[in-house]
C-alpha positions in Angstrom: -23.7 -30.2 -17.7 -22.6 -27.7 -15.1 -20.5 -29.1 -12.7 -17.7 -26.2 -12.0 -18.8 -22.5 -11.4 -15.9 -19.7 -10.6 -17.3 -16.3 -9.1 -14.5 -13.4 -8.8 -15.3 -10.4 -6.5 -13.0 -7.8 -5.3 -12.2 -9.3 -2.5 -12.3 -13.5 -3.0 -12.6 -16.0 -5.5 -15.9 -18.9 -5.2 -15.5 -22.1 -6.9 -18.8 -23.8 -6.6 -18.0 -27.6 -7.4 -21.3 -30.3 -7.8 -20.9 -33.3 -5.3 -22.4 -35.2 -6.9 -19.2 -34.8 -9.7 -16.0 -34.3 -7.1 -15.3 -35.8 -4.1 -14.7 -33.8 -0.8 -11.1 -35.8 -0.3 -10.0 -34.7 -3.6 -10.8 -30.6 -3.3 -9.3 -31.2 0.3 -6.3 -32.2 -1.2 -6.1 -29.3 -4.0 -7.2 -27.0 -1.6 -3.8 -28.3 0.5 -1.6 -27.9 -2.4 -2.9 -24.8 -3.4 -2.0 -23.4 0.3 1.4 -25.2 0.2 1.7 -23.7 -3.6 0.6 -19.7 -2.5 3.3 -20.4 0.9 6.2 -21.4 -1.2 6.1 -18.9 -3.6 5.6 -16.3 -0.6 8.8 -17.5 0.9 10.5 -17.6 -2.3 10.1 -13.7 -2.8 10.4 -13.1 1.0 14.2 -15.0 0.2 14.8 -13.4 -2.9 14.6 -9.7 -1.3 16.6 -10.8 1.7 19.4 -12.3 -1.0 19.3 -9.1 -2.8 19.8 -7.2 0.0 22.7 -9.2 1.4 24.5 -9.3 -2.0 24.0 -5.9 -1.9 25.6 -5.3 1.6 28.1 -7.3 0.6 29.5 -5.7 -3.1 29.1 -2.4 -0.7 31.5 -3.5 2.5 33.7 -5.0 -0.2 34.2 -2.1 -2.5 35.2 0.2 -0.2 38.7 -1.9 1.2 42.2 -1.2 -0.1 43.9 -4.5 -0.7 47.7 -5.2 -0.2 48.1 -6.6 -3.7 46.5 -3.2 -5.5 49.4 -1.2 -3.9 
């Protein structure tokens, strides 16, 4: 029985599902977490490489003061 077929282009992915076998609230619902999944992960690298660059900024504007005790 044939009840899940995956087609992969270029461009998209095409998961062909039997009603008869799933129900449309549950591939509602993975479709949702799949989207919340995919958003999180964007915003964790979007926040990573703004971390990055802070931390960076900051060992920079750090390195280059003289401070009382050093002298």
């Amino acid at each position: 029985m044939n009840t899940l077929k995956i087609e992969i282009s270029d461009q998209e992915y095409l998961i062909k599902l039997k009603k008869d076998d799933f129900s449309l609230s549950l591939i509602k619902n993975l479709v949702k977490r799949v989207k919340e999944e995919h958003n999180q992960e964007l915003s964790e690298i979007n926040y990573g490489s703004e971390d990055l660059k802070y931390s960076q900024l900051n060992y920079d504007s750090t390195s280059r003061f003289d401070y009382l005790g050093d002298k």
